[in-house]
C-alpha positions in Angstrom: -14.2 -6.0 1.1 -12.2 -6.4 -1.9 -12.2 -4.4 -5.2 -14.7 -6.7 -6.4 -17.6 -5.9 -3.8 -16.8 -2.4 -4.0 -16.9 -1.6 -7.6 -20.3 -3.6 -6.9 -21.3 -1.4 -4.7 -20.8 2.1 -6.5 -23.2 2.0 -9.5 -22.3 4.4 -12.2 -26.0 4.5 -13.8 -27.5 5.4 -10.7 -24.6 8.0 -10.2 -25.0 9.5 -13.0 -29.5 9.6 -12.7 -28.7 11.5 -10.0 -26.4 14.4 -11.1 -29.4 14.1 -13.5 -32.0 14.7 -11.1 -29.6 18.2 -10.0 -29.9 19.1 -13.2 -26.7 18.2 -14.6 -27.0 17.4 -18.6 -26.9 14.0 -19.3 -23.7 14.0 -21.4 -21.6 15.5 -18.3 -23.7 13.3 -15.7 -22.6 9.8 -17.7 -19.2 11.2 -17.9 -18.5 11.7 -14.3 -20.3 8.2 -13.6 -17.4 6.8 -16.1 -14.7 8.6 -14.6 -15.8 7.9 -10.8 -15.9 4.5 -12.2 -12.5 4.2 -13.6 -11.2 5.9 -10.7 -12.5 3.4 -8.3 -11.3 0.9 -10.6 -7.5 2.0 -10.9 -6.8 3.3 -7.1 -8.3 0.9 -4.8 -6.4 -1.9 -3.2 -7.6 -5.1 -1.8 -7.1 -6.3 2.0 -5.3 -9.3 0.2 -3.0 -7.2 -1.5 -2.1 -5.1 1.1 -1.6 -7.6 3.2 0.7 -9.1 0.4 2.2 -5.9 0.5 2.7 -5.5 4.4 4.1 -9.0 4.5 7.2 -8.2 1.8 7.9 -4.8 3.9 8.1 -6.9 6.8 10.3 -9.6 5.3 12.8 -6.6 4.0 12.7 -4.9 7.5 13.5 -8.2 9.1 16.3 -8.8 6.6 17.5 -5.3 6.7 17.6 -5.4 11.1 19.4 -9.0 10.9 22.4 -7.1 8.5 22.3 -4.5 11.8 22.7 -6.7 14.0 25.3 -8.9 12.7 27.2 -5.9 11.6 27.3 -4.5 15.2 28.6 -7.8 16.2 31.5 -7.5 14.2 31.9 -4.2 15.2 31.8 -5.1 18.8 33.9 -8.2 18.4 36.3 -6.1 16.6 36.6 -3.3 19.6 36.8 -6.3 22.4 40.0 -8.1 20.1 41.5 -4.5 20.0 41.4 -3.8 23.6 42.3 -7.3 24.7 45.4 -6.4 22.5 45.8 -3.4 23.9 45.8 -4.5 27.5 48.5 -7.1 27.0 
């Protein structure tokens, strides 16, 4: 479900008829639909860009483990070079 099909889904007039229907006053009741609205609007994320998202966190954790590992080589290749000087 993307943002699309969810802002589709909430619909601020029949929000607001129903804080009506409480007893809310009308001015209040459209302002919290607007709000809701614009809250649902700015904070949601769609499955496409978190899995954008997800897929660059990946690609940095990937590059971020290969720098580990190729820095432990050197680090071991270093040790074994100053034992096998060392030992002779």
């Amino acid at each position: 479900m993307n943002n699309t099909t969810i802002i589709n889904s909430f619909n601020p007039l029949h929000c607001a008829n129903r804080l009506k229907a409480v007893g809310v006053p009308d001015k209040h009741a459209e302002e919290y639909a607007e709000i809701l609205t614009e809250t649902i609007e700015g904070n949601l994320a769609t499955k496409t860009a978190l899995k954008t998202e997800l897929k660059l966190l990946e690609q940095r954790l990937v590059i971020k483990l290969g720098g580990l590992i190729a820095g432990v080589t050197v680090l071991i290749i270093g040790v074994l070079g100053l034992l096998i000087q060392l030992h002779h």
